[in-house]
C-alpha positions as CSV (number, residue, x, y, z in Angstrom):
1,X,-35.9,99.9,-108.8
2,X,-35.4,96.4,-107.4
3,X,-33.5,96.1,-104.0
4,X,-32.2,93.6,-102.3
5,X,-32.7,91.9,-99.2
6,X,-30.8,92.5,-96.2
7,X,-29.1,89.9,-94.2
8,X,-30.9,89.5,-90.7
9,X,-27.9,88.8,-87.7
10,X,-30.7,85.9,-86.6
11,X,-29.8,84.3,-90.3
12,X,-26.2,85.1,-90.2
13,X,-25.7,83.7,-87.3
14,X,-27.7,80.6,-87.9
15,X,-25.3,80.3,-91.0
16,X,-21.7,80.8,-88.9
17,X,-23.0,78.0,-86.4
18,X,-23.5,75.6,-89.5
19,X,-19.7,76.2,-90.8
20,X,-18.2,76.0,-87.8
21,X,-19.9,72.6,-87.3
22,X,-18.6,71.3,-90.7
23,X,-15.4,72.6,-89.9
24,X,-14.6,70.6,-87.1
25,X,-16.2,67.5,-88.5
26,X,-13.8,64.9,-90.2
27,X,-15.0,62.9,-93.3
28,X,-16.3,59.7,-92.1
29,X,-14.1,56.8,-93.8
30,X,-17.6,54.8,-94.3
31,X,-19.0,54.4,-97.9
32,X,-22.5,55.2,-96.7
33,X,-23.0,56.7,-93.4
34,X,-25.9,56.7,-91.7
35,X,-27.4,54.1,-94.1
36,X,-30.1,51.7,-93.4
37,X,-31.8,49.9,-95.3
38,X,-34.9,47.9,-94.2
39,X,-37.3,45.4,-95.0
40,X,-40.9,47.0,-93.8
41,X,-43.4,44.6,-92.4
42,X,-46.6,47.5,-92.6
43,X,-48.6,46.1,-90.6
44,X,-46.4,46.2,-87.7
45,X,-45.0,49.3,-88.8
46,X,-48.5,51.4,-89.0
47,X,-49.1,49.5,-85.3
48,X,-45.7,50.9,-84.0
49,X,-46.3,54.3,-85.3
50,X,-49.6,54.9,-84.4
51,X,-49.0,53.8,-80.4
52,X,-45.8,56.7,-80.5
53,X,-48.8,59.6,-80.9
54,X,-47.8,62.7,-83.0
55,X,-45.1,63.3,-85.1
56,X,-42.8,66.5,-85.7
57,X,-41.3,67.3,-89.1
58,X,-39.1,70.5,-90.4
59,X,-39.1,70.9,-94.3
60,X,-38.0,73.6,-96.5
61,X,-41.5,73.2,-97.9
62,X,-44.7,75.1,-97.1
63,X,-46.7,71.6,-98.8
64,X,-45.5,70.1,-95.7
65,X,-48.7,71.0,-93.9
66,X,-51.0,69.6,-96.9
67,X,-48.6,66.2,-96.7
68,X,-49.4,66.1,-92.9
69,X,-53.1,66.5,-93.1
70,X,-53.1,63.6,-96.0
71,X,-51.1,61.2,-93.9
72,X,-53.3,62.0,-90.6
73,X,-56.4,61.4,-92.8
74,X,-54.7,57.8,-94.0
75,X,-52.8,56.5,-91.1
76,X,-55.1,58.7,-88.1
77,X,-51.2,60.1,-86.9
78,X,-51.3,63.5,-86.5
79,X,-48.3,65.7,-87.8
80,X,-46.2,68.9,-87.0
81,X,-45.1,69.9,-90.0
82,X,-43.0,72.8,-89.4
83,X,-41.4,75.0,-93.1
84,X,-37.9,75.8,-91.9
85,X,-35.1,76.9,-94.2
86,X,-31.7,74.6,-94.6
87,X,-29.2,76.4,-92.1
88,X,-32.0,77.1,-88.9
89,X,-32.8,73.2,-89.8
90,X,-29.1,71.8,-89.4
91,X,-28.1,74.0,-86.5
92,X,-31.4,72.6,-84.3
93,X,-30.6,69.1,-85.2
94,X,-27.2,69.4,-83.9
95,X,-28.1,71.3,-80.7
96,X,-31.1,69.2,-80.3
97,X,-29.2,66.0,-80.3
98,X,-26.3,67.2,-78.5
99,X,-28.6,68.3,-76.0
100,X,-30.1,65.2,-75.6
101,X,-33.2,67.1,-76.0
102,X,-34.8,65.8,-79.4
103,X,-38.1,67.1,-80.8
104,X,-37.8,66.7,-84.5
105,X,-38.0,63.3,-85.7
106,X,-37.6,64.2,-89.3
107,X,-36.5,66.3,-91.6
108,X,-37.1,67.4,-95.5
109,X,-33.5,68.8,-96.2
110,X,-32.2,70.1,-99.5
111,X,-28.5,71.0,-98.3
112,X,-26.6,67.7,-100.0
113,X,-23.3,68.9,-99.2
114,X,-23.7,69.6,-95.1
115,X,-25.6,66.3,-95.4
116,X,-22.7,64.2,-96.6
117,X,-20.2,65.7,-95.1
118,X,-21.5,66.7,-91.4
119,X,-25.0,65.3,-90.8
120,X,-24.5,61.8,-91.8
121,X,-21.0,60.8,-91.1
122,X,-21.3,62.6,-87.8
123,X,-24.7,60.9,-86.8
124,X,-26.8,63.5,-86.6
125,X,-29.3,61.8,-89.0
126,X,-29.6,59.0,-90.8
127,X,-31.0,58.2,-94.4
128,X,-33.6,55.1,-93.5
129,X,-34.9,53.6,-97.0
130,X,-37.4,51.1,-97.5
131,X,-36.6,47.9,-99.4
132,X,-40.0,47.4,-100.4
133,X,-39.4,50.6,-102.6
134,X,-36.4,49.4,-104.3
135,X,-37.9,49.1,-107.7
136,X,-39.1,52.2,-107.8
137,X,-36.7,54.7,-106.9
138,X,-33.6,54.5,-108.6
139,X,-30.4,53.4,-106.9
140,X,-28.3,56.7,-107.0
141,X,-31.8,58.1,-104.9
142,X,-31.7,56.0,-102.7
143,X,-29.0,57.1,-101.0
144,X,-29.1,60.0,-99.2
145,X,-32.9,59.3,-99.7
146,X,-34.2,61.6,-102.2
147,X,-38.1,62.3,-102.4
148,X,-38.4,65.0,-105.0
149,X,-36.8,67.2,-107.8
150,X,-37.4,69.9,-108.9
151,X,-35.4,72.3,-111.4
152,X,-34.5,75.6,-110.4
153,X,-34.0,77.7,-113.3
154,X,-33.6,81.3,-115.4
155,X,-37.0,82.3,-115.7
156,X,-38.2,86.0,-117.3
157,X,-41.4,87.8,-118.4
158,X,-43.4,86.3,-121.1
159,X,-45.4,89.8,-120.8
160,X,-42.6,92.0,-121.9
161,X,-40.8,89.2,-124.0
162,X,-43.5,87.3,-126.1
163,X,-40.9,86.3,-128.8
164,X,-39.1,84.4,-126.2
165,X,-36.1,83.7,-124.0
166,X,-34.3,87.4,-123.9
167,X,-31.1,85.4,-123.1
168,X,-29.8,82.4,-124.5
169,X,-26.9,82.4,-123.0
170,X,-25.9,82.4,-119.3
171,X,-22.7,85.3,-119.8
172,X,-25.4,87.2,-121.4
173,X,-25.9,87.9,-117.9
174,X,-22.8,89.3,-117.3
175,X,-22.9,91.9,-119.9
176,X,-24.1,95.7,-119.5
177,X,-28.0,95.6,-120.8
178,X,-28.5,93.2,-117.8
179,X,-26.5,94.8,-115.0
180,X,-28.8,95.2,-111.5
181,X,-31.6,93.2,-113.5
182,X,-30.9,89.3,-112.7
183,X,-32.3,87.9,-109.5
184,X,-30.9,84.9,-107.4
185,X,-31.3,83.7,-103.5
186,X,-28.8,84.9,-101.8
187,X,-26.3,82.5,-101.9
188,X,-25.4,83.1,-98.1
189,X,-28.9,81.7,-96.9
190,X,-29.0,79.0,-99.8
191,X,-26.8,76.2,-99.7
192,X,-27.7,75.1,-102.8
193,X,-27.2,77.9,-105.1
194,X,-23.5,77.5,-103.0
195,X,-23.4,74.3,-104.5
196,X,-24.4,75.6,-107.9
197,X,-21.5,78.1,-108.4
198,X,-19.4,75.4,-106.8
199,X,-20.2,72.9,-109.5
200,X,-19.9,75.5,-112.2
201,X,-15.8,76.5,-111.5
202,X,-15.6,73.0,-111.0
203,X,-16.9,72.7,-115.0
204,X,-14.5,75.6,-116.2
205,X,-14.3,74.0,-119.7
206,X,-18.3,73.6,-119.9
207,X,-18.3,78.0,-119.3
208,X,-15.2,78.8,-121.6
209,X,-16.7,76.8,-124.3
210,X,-20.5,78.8,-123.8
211,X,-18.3,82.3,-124.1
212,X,-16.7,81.2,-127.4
213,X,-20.1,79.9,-128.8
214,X,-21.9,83.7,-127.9
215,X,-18.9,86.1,-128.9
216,X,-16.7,83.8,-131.3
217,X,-13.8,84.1,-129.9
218,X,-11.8,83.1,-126.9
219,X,-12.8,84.0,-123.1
220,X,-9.7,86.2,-121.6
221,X,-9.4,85.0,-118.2
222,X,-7.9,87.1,-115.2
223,X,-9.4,84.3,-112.2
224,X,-8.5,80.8,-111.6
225,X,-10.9,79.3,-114.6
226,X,-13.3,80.4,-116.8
227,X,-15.9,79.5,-113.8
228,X,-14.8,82.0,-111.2
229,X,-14.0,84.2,-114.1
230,X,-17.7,84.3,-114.6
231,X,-18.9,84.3,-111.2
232,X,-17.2,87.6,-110.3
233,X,-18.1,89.1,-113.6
234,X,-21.5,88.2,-112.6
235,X,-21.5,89.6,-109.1
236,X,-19.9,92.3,-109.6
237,X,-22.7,93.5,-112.6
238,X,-25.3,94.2,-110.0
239,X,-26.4,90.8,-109.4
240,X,-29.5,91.1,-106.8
241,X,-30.3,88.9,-104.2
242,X,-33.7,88.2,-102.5
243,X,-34.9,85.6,-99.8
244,X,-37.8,83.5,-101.8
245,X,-37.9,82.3,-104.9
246,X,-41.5,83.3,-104.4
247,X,-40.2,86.9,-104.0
248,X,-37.8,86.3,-107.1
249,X,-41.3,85.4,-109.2
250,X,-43.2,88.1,-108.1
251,X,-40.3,90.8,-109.0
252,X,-39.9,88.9,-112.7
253,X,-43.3,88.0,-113.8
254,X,-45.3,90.9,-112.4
255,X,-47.4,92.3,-114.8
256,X,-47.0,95.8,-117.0
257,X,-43.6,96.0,-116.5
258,X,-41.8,97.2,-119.6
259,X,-38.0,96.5,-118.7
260,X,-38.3,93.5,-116.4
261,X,-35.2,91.6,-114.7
262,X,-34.9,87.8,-115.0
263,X,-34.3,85.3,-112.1
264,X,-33.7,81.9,-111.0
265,X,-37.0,80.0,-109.6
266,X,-37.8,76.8,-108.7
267,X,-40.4,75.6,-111.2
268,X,-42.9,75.0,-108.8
269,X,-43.5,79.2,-108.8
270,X,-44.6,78.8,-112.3
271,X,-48.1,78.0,-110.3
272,X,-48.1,81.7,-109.8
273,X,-48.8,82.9,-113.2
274,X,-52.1,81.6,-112.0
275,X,-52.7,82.2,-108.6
276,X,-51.6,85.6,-109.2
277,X,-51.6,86.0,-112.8
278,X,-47.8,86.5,-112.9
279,X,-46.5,86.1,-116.2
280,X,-43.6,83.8,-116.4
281,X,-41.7,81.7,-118.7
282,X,-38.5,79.5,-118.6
283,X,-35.6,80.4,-120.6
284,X,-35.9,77.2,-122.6
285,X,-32.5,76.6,-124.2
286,X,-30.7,78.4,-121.9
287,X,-26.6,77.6,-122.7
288,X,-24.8,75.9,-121.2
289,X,-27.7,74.7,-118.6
290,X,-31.0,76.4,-117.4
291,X,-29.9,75.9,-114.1
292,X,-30.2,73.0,-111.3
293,X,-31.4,69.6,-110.2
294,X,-32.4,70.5,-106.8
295,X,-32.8,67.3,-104.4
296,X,-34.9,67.2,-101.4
297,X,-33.6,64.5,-99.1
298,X,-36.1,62.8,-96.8
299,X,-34.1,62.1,-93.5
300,X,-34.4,60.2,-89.7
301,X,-33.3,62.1,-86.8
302,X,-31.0,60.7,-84.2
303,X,-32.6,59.5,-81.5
304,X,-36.1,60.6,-82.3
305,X,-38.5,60.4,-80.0
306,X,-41.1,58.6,-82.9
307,X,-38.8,56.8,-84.9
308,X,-41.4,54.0,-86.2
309,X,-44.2,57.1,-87.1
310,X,-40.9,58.8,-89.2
311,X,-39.9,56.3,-90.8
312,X,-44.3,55.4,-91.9
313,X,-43.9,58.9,-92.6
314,X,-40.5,59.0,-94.9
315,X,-41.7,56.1,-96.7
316,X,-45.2,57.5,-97.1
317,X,-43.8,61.0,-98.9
318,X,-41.6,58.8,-101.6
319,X,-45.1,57.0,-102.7
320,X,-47.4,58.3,-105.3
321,X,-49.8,59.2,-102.7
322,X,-47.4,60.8,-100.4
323,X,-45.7,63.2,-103.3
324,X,-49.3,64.1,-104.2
325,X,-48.9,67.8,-102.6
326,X,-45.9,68.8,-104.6
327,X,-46.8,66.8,-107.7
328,X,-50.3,66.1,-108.2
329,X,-51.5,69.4,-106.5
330,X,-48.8,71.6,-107.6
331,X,-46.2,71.6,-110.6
332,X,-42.7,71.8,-110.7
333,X,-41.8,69.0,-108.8
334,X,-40.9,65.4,-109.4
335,X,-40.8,62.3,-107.2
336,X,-38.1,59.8,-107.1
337,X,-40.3,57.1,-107.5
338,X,-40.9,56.3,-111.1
339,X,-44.5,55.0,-110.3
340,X,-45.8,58.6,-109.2
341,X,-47.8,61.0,-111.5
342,X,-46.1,63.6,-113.7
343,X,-47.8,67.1,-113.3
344,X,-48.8,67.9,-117.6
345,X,-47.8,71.6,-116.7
346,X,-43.9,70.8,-115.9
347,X,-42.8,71.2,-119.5
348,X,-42.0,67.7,-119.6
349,X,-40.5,64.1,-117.3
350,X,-37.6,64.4,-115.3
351,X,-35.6,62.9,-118.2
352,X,-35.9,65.4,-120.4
353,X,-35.3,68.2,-118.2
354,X,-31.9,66.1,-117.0
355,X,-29.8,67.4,-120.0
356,X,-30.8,71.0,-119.3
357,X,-29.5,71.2,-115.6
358,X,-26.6,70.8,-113.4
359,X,-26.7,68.0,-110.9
360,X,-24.8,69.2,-108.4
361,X,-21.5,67.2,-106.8
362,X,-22.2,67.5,-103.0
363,X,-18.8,66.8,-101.5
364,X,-17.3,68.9,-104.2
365,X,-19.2,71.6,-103.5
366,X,-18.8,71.2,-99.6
367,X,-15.3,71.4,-100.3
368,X,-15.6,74.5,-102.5
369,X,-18.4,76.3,-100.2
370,X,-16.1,78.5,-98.0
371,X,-14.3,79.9,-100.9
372,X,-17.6,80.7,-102.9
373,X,-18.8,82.1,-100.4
374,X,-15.5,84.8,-99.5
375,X,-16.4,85.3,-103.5
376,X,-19.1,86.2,-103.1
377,X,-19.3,88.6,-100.4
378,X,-16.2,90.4,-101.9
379,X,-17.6,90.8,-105.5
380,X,-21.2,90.6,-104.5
381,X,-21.3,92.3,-100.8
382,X,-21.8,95.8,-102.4
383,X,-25.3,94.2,-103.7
């Protein structure tokens, strides 16, 4: 039997810290907050970093230490690349620059909605971009400065399923055969997946239309839309919850198992089913969506203490060369710069997998988060 994770108080109270930031902080009135945009002279720029000595980095990504040993190797900067989760991120910015006391001097971030609506009209960071990149990265990724995709989406057990997808349909998931076996983040640790049941009650018409296409007929609904209507049927059919999507691969695509669960993963876990020999499979036409565009923002801290080796070091990760750990090295993921190489094992570009996700509406789902959330732990708390 699968269980879940339990919630640490360290990770809890990381997470109570963060809200109660946002909900003191107003909406900043400017378009684009913490924006600048700059046109890099390199060769004063490499000169600049390299007499500021080493650099420190948190990213919600473990590559961050391959990235750092590339960029020493190239630029002779040496880097302390730190993997740190979203919410223990955000709350040591803000103390760290409230303090005064600032070690960080960037960040690899994938909560959108704290960032627009706390972190960059409040000042805490600010999205640097480099003209010189203009061409290449598209204008909507530009700001907040995104340096990678990746989808996160239903995956299951080629193993146990070889004739394919066992759903095809997301309120599949809410039905009896799959009660206790579907497999999420905990949304309390995750902004993101937040964000994802945010965008979904925000789409009720997208989920009441998927209901009629599976069962032919119309969805009875007893919430406020169809979209919380199948968010608490969802929770409340045993929906587990785990830490890592690494975790959330091993429990699906582990071999010999005859009645396995499914669960959402970023693609980059795919890499398992080789490293160790998993056997896992995306739910290809998956209705309505597979799942989510997940961004990862590349950001400047306030007052960092090596703001010219961050900002070589920002616009060294949105270049081919820079990406090269979470694209070249590994699949899954997809730069924002159109220039860099597409890994053959991602199942296709970034266009194509566009139609099959959500991209998720970040002050929406900032506005929506607190009430997911209170869903969540009443329908889902018992899981």
């Amino acid at each position: 039997m699968l269980h879940p994770r339990k919630r640490s108080a360290g990770t809890i109270a990381v997470l109570l810290v963060v809200m109660a930031a946002l909900a003191i902080s107003p909406l900043a009135a400017q378009a684009k907050p913490g924006y600048i945009e700059e046109k890099v002279d390199m060769d004063a720029l490499v000169k600049a970093a390299k007499a500021e000595g080493e650099l420190v980095v948190y990213w919600t990504s473990s590559r961050i230490t391959v990235a750092a040993k590339n960029f020493e190797a190239k630029y002779g900067i040496k880097v302390k690349g730190t993997k740190m989760a979203d919410p223990e991120q955000a709350e040591r910015v803000i103390r760290e620059v409230d303090s005064g006391k600032v070690q960080v001097d960037a960040i690899g971030f994938e909560d959108g909605p704290f960032l627009e609506t706390k972190l960059l009209p409040d000042g805490y960071v600010m999205s640097w971009f480099p003209k010189d990149l203009a061409s290449s990265i598209a204008k909507e990724d530009q700001y907040p400065l995104i340096y990678q995709w990746q989808p996160r989406i239903f995956a299951y057990n080629a193993e146990a399923y070889p004739n394919g997808s066992p759903i095809t349909n997301l309120w599949q998931l809410t039905e009896p055969t799959w009660k206790g076996k579907v497999i999420i983040r905990d949304p309390a640790l995750t902004p993101a997946n937040l964000a994802f049941f945010a965008t979904i009650v925000s789409q009720p018409d997208v989920m009441a239309k998927a209901y009629k296409d599976l069962y032919g007929k119309a969805l009875v609904v007893k919430e406020k839309n169809a979209g919380w209507e199948f968010l608490r049927r969802l929770f409340e059919n045993g929906l587990m919850t785990m830490n890592a999507d690494g975790d959330i691969g091993d429990a699906v695509g582990a071999a010999g198992q005859k009645d396995p669960p499914v669960g959402m993963i970023t693609m980059t876990k795919m890499r398992d089913n080789i490293d160790k020999n998993l056997k896992l499979a995306t739910c290809q036409g998956l209705k309505p969506f597979m799942g989510y565009a997940l961004p990862t923002y590349a950001l400047l801290v306030k007052n960092a203490p090596h703001p010219n080796a961050a900002k070589l070091f920002l616009r060294y990760v949105c270049t081919p060369e820079g990406i090269a750990p979470w694209t070249v090295d590994n699949m899954g993921g997809y730069s924002s710069n159109a220039e860099a190489f597409v890994n053959p094992a991602n199942e296709g570009s970034w266009q194509l997998w566009l139609p099959k996700l959500l991209r998720l509406d970040n002050k929406s789902a900032m506005r929506l988060r607190q009430d997911i959330l209170d869903f969540w732990l009443l329908y889902g708390k018992a899981n």
